[in-house]
Each structure stands twice: as structure tokens, then as C-alpha cells.
N, C-alpha and C positions, 0 to 999 in steps of 0.2 A: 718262736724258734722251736725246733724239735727240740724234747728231755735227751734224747740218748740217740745219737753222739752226738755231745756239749761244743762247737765251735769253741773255740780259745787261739784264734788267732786276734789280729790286730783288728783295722776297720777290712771287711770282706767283701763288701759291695762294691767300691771304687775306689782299688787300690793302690790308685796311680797318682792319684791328686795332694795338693799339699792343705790336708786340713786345714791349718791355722788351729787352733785351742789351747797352745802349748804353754804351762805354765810357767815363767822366767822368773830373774831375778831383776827386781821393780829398781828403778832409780835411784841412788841415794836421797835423804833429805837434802835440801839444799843448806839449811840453817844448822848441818852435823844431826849428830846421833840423839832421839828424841826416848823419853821415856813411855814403854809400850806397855802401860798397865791394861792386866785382864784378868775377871775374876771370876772363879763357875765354883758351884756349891762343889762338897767333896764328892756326892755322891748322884749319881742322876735323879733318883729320887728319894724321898723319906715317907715315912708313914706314921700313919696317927698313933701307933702304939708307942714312938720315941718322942724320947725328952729332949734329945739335945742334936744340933746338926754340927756341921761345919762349913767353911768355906774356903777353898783354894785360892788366895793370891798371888801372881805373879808382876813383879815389877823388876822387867825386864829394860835393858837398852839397848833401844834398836836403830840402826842405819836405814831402814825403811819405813817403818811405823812409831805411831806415837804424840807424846802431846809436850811441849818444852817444859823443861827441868834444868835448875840451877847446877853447874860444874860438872857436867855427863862425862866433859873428857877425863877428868877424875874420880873416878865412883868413891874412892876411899873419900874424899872430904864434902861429896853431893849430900845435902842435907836428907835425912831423911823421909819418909811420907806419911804425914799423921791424917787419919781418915776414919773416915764412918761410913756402912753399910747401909743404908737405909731401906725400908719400903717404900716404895714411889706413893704407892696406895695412900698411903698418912705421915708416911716422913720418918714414921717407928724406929729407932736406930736398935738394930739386929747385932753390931759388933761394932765397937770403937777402942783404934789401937794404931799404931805404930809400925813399919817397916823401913827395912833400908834397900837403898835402889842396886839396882846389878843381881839381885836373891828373886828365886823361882820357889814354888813349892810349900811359901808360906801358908801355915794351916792356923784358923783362926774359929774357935767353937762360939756358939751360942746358943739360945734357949730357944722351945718350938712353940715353950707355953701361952706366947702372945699370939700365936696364929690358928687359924683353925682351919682343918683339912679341908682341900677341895681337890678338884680336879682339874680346875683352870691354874696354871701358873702364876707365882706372885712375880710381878715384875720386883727387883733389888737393881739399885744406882751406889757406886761408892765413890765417893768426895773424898780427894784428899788434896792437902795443902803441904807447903811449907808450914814450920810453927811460926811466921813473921805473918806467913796467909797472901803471902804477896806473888807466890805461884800455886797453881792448882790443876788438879786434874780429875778427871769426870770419864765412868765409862759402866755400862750397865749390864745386866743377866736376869737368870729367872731362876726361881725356885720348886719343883714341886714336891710340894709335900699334903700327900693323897689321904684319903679315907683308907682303912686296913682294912686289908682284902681277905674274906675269912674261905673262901676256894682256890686252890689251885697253888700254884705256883707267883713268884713272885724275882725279879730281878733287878742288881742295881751294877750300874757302871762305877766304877770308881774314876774320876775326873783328875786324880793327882797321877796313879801309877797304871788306869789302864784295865781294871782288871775286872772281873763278875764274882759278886755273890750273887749266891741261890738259895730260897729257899722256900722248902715244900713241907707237907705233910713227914716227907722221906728225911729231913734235916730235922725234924720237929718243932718245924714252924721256927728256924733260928736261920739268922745267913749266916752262912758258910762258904770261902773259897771254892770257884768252879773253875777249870779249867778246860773246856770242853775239847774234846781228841776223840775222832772218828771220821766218817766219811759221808760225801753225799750218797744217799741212801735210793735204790731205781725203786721204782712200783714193779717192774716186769721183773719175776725172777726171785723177787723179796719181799716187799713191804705188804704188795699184793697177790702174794702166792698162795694157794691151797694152805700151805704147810710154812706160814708165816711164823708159828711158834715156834717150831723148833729150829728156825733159820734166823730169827731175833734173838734165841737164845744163844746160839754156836756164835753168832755177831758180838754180843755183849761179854762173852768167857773169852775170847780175844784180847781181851782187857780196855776196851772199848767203851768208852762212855757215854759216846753221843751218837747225833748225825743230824745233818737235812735233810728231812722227808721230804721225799717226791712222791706224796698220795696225799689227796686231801684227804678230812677227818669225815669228808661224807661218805667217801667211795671206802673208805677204809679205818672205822669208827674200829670195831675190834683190835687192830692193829695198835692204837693210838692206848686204848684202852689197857694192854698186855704190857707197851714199853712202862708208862703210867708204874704197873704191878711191879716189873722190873729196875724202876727209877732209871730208864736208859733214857736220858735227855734227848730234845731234841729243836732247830730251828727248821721252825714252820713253812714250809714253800707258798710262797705267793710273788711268786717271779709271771706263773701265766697269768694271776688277777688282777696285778698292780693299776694297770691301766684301764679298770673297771672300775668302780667305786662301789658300783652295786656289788660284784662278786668280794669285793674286798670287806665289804659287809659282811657279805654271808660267811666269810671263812674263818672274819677276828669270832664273830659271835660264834661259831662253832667252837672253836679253839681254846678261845684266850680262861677258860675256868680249869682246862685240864694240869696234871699234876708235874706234867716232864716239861714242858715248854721252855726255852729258854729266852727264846726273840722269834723273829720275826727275820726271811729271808727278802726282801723289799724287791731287790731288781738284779736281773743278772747279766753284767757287762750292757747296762746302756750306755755307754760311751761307743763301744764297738760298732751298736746297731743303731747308734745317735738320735737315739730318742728323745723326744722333746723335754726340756730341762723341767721346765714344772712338773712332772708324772710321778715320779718318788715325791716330792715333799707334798702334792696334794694327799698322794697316799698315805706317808706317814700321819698328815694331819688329819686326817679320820681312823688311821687306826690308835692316834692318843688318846682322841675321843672315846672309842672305843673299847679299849685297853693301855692306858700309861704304865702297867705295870709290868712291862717288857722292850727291850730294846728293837730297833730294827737295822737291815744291815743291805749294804751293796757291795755286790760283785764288782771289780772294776777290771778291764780287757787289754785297756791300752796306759802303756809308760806315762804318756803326756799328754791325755787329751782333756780340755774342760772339767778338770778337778775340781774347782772348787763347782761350780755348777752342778755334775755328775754325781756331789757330795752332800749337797746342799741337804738331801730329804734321808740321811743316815746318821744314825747315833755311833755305828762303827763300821770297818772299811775291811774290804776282804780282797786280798790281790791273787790272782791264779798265775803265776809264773808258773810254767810248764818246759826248765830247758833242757833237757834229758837226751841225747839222742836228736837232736832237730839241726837240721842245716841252716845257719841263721842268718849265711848271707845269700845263698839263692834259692825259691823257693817249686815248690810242683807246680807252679802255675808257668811257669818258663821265665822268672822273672827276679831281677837282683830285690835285697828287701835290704832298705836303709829307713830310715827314723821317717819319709814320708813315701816310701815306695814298696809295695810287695809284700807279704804274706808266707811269712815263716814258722809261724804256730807258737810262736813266744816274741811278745811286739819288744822291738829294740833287745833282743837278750842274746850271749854269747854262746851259749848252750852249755853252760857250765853250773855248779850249785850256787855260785858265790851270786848270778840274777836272782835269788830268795831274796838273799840281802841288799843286795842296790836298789833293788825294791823297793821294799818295807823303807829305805832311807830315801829313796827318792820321796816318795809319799811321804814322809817327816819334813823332806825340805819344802816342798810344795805348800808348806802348810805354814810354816818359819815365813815362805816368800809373801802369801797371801795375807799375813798377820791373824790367821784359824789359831783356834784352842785346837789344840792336838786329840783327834781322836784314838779310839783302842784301834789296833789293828790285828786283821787273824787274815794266817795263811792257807790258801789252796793246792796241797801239797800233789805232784803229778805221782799216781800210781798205777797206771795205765801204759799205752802205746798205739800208734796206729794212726789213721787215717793219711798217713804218707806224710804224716807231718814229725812224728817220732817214732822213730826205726827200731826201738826196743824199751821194756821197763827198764826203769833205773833199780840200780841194786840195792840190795840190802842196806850197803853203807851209804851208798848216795842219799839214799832215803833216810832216812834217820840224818844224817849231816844236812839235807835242805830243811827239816824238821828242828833242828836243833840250833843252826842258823837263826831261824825266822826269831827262835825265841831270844837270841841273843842280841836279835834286833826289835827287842821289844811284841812281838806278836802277845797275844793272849788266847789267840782260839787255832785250831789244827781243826781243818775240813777239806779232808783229800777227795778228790772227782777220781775211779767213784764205786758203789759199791753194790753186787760183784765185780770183780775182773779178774782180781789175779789172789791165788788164796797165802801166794808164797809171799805176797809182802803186806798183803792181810796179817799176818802172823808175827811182823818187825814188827808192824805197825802196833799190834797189841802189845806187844812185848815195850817198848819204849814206851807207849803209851800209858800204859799199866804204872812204870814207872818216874813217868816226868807230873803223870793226873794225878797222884793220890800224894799223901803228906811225906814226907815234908818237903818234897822239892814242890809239891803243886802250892801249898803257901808260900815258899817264896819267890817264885815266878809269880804270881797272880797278884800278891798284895807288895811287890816289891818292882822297881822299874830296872831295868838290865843296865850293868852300865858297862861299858867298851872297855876293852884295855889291847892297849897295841903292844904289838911283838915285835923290835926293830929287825928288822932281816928275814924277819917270816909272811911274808905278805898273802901266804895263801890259807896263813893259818887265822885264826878268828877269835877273840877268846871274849866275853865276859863273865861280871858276878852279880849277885843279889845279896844284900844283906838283911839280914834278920836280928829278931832281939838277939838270939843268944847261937846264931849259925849262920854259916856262909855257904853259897851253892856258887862252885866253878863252874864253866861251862866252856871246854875249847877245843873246834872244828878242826883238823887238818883239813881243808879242800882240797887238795893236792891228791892225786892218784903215787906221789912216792912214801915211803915211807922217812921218817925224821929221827933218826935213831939218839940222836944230841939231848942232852940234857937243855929244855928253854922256863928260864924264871917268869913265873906270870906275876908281875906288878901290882902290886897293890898299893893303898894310901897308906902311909904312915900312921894314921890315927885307927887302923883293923889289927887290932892284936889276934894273931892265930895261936890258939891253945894246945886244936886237935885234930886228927884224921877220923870225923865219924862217920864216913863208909864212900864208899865209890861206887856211888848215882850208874854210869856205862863207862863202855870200854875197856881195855884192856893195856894201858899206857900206865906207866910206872910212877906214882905221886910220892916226893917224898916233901916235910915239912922239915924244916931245919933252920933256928936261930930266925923265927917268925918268919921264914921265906917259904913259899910253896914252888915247888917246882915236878916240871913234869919230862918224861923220857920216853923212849922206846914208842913213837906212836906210827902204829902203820899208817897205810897210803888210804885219803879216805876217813878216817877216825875220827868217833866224834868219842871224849874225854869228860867226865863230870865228876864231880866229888862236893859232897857236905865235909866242910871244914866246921869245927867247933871255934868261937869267940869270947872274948871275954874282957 
């Protein structure tokens, strides 16, 4: 596919037909709802210089998946599930302990000292019973935990809430919350210009932190080299190598020592161009080989096409919803666009902000239906226009509101298409940026999962929160082009005592705190709302 101009419609080639791919929701059990245990260490990887790991459990109950379990239709009196972790390898029990069924999110540590680093994955199995041992259940994962990498850069997925540490030379060798917020970054014009210095530099004072290079580190080793100086992260393009193995050689081996890296860009929209399912996971499984110490990631094109397939060869999921300005139900080709017909430059979307979000949850549910451990997900925020498929940039507010959306639906990465284009929302873009990347909202988005809160009667408005040890970050979207002049109560649990107002994150809407309640007023049309509240 051509770099520039990026296709981001649906399927483009023949788009008349009714694929088939689409991912539903699977049958009930027929014997009722079964116990869905599944279990991934906390962290993608660990490294030889730690002591101690952990492991995420979830035992879940599910109408579609799972293995039978005593009194499901009651979780309160369901026995609980006593289990052990083991190495498949010798049986080594790594964690032995206790959960109750219907609880996600169980974190459970143990020691690294009986293992020793490699870079092949340890298979892990957990056995759990009834305490009578008269029901049981069985389901497996893998663990790596590597040799410590004394060059370059280093990064870990968090498996429970989604989120990236990094850490470099530039962190001093410690992880640290990353948040990554910037844009696909062209070769023409930037990354390979004459005068790439001082056009990296005007990029990163933006308040910008990242990007996807589009130049390899051959044609453009200086460049790579300067971000490096600059600590301007960046994920790697190997969208044209993927389907090479030899090129995909040559690119981790150039790459994978230097100091900004963050992951690995693996494929962009093959579902669109319905590329054969095995091309990413052959690829990913030579670039673990090559470097396990960075994630890798796919573009996806289309709402509902072969997700889990399409997914199959990524550690994280990246969706380009573009609805800005687009006609969604007929399109420049002369032709009506419905869920299997036609080509409107945002597959299946209304042309509103609120497609970010149906998104990022449709991909949530996809994953629920397929019984998937839930990957991170990052948004591809539209800051462009053109090709007759959107009639103008989205503004200011739009931008920042599909941006702040995404995170309210859980995203963890921002990589807008693309960059240059436009320098006027170049400038939101740093400006929000600057302030959702850096601390302390980028800690609790990153190492904290978004949780929903509905607003009865406001359905265009969007809110959630993140909690922290000792702080809480709001976050609440009007989507609406009106303005909401009403005073609306954002709900919380009973169990978050609010103490304090320590500062308002954006916007320009009126927060007051009063008798543990937050509430918020005056928000124009458009507005996105955030505040660090104090806890205690």
C-alpha cells in the first residue's frame, strides 16, 4: 500500500460482497453459565534483575465459556477455588492460594528465584479444585522472564490494567509509566528532510512525546539517532516488511538496541486488505526471537472483520476510526455504505465523536464473545481531511473530545494519522497532550483502568474515573455540539471518599465538591472536562 495517503476505509477492493468474518455472540452453554478461569502473568515480561513477579487471575462466570462449577447460579454460596500455579516443565508450584468465583483482577505474587532467564517462554498450568476436590478446573499461559538487557530500551505491557512501562538509559535504567501521544510521523517533509533537526525539535516542544516512524533506521539512522538524544519515543514501522521475514530481520536487528523504541508497528489494517491470517503471528514470532523486549501492534480497518484472526500475531490493538466530516451512508463511489456494502471512509461509523468509543467497546466485546484475555488498546485519532472521503478537519474541541473519549474507554496509546498536515491542531494536540502524558494524570490513566459512569438523561455525555492511592482523575466528554448549562452529579461508589479539588486537568466547566459529591456545570457544546480530585 502507498505511506501517504493512508486508505482508511472499510474492505476497498470489492465492496459489494458480504464478507462473512463477523464476530457474534456465540450460543449459550447449554448446561447454564460455566466458570471462565484465565490467567496471564501481570506483566508481559520480567527480567533477570527482579525478584519477584506476579500473576493475574480472573475467575469469571460465563454464559459462553468455561469449565463447570458448583452453584454458578449463586456466586454468593459457589465454593470457592483453591489452586496452584505450576511449571508444566517440573510441576514447581510458583503460587498456591485461594479465590472466589464471580472476582476479575486477582493479583497473586511469587518468587523468580527458582527460575532462570531465558528467552524461550516458561509454559505455567493452574489447577484448581473445590476443597472436597470433587470439581476442578485446568487452564494454561506462559511466562517470560528474560536475561536483562544492558542496551537500549526496554518495555512491559501491564496485563491487568493495559498500560506501558518504559524504561531507558533516559528513566535511568527504572520503569516508568509511558503514555505514548503523537502522531504517525511521514519520511517526506520530516523524518527524512534536509533539516530533520530542527523539524524533530518544533515536533517534540509541541508537548509531544512520541510517534510511528515511517523511515527505516537504514535510510534514516541520524534521525533515529537525534530522537534517541531527545528521548522522543517512538513505534517502529514495519508495516512494508511484515510479509518478508528476511526484511523483518534486517529491521528488528537494526532497531531493537536503540534507546526511544517503544514496540513494534506489525501491520496496518490487514483485515481491509485481507491478508492471509498467518503474516503477523509468523512475524511477531521472529521478531520475539529477535527482540522479546518490546511489544508489537496492529492496525485494524474494519468494525467486524476476522478479529480474532486479524489479532492473533499482536500484543496490542490499534483502531483508526476517522468520523469527522464523512458521509456514512452514501459514499464517492455512487454507492449506499451499510455494514456489508460500500465505502464511506469510517466502516460502520455515524460520523460523529461518540464512533471512538463504540469502537474501542466493540473491540472489548469481541473479545468477552471470543473468550480473548483483553488486550491494551490505542487510538488513531483523525487530524487530517481529504480524499473526498472527509470534507474538513475536525476542530479543536472535536479533537481533544475523540482523544479523551478513547481514554475513557480504556485506550492507552494516542497515534493520530498524520504528521504534517495541519499545524493548527498540531498545537491541541500538544497542548492536551503535554497534559494528559506527563504526571499525574499520565499515572493514573496508564497504571489505572477507566471505569464508566453513566449519566441518566445525558446520553451524549460520557464520563469516567481512575483511582489512585491517594487521587482521583475525572474525565467527562459532552459529545453534543450544545452547550449543558445544568448542574449534572457524576456518581461515584460509596466506598471513594472525596477530600479535595487538586486542580482541573481541561476545560472550562464549573466543578464543585460538596458533602463528598462532585459535580460539574456550565459545559459548552463539544467539551471535554477533567479534574484531579484528592482521596483519602
Amino acid at each position: 500500500m502507498d505511506f501517504l495517503p493512508r486508505p482508511s476505509s472499510g474492505i476497498n477492493i470489492y465492496p459489494s460482497f458480504e464478507p462473512g468474518g463477523e464476530t457474534i455472540e456465540p450460543p449459550a452453554l447449554p448446561n447454564g453459565p460455566a466458570l471462565d478461569i484465565q490467567f496471564r502473568p501481570r506483566y508481559s515480561i520480567y527480567l533477570e534483575s527482579e525478584k519477584n513477579a506476579e500473576f493475574v487471575v480472573n475467575a469469571a462466570i460465563s454464559k459462553w465459556h468455561g469449565q463447570p462449577w458448583p452453584n454458578l447460579g449463586t456466586p454468593d454460596v459457589a465454593p470457592p477455588v483453591v489452586f496452584t500455579i505450576n511449571l508444566v516443565s517440573n510441576n514447581h508450584v510458583l503460587v498456591s492460594n485461594r479465590l472466589n468465583v464471580s472476582t476479575t483482577g486477582n493479583v497473586f505474587a511469587f518468587d523468580l528465584a527458582s527460575l532462570k532467564a531465558s528467552l524461550d517462554p516458561y509454559e505455567v498450568v493452574l489447577f484448581g479444585a473445590t476443597e472436597d476436590g470433587v470439581s476442578t478446573v485446568t487452564t494454561t499461559s506462559e511466562l517470560l522472564f528474560l536475561p536483562e538487557k544492558k542496551t537500549g530500551s526496554v518495555v512491559k505491557l501491564d496485563h491487568l490494567n493495559g498500560g506501558f512501562l518504559f524504561r531507558s538509559p533516559s528513566t535511568r535504567n527504572k520503569f516508568e509509566p509511558f503514555l505514548p501521544y503523537g502522531y504517525y510521523a511521514s519520511c517526506d517533509g520530516f523524518l527524512c528532510d534536509k533539516d530533520f533537526v530542527r523539524k524533530i525539535r518544533a515536533y517534540k516542544d509541541l508537548g509531544l512525546n512520541s510517534m510511528v516512524s515511517l523511515t527505516t533506521v537504514q535510510n534514516s539512522r541520524a534521525t533515529y539517532e537525534y530522537m534517541d538524544i531527545l528521548d522522543l519515543r517512538y513505534m517502529y514501522d514495519l508495516r512494508g516488511s511484515y510479509k518478508n521475514l528476511t526484511a523483518v530481520r534486517e529491521q528488528v536487528s537494526a532497531i531493537r538496541n536503540f534507546e526511544g523504541i517503544y514496540s513494534y508497528w506489525g501491520a496496518d489494517e490487514p483485515d481491509g486488505h485481507q491478508d492471509p491470517f498467518d503474516l503477523l503471528p509468523k512475524a511477531r514470532n521472529l521478531i520475539r526471537q529477535l527482540d522479546p523486549y518490546h511489544p508489537v501492534s496492529v492496525t485494524l480497518n474494519c468494525q467486524n472483520f476476522y478479529y480474532k484472526e486479524y489479532t492473533a500475531g499482536a500484543d496490542f490493538v490499534m483502531e483508526d476510526v476517522y468520523p469527522i466530516a464523512i458521509n456514512g451512508t452514501f459514499s464517492k463511489w455512487g454507492t449506499p455504505c451499510n455494514t456489508t456494502y460500500g465505502d464511506c471512509g469510517c466502516d460502520n461509523c455515524q460520523g460523529n465523536v461518540q464512533d471512538v468509543s463504540s469502537r474501542l467497546d466493540n473491540l472489548l466485546q469481541y473479545e468477552s464473545w471470543l473468550g480473548l484475555w483483553p488486550k491494551t488498546k490505542a487510538h488513531n485519532p483523525q487530524t487530517f481531511h481529504g480524499e473526498n472521503y472527509w470534507f474538513r478537519d475536525p476542530t479543536d474541541e472535536e479533537e481533544v473530545a475523540m482523544n479523551a473519549l478513547s481514554f475513557n474507554h480504556d485506550a492507552k496509546v494516542i497515534a493520530s494519522w498524520v504528521w504534517p498536515f495541519s499545524d493548527s491542531l498540531g498545537k491541541i494536540m500538544g497542548q492536551f497532550g503535554s497534559t494528559v502524558a506527563n504526571q499525574p494524570v499520565r499515572d493514573l490513566i496508564v497504571t489505572g483502568k477507566a471505569q464508566r459512569v453513566h449519566l441518566k438523561g445525558h446520553e451524549v455525555v460520557d464520563a469516567a474515573y481512575w483511582v489512585g492511592k491517594k487521587q482521583l482523575l475525572v474525565s467527562v466528554v459532552n459529545g453534543g455540539y450544545e452547550s449543558i448549562g445544568e448542574e449534572i452529579l457524576i456518581p461515584l461508589p460509596e466506598s471513594i471518599a472525596l477530600k479535595s479539588k487538586d486542580g482541573v486537568v481541561w476545560g472550562n466547566g464549573t466543578w464543585t465538591l460538596v458533602d463528598g459529591e462532585v459535580r460539574l456545570s456550565r459545559q459548552s457544546g463539544m467539551a471535554t472536562n477533567m479534574i484531579i480530585l484528592g482521596v483519602g
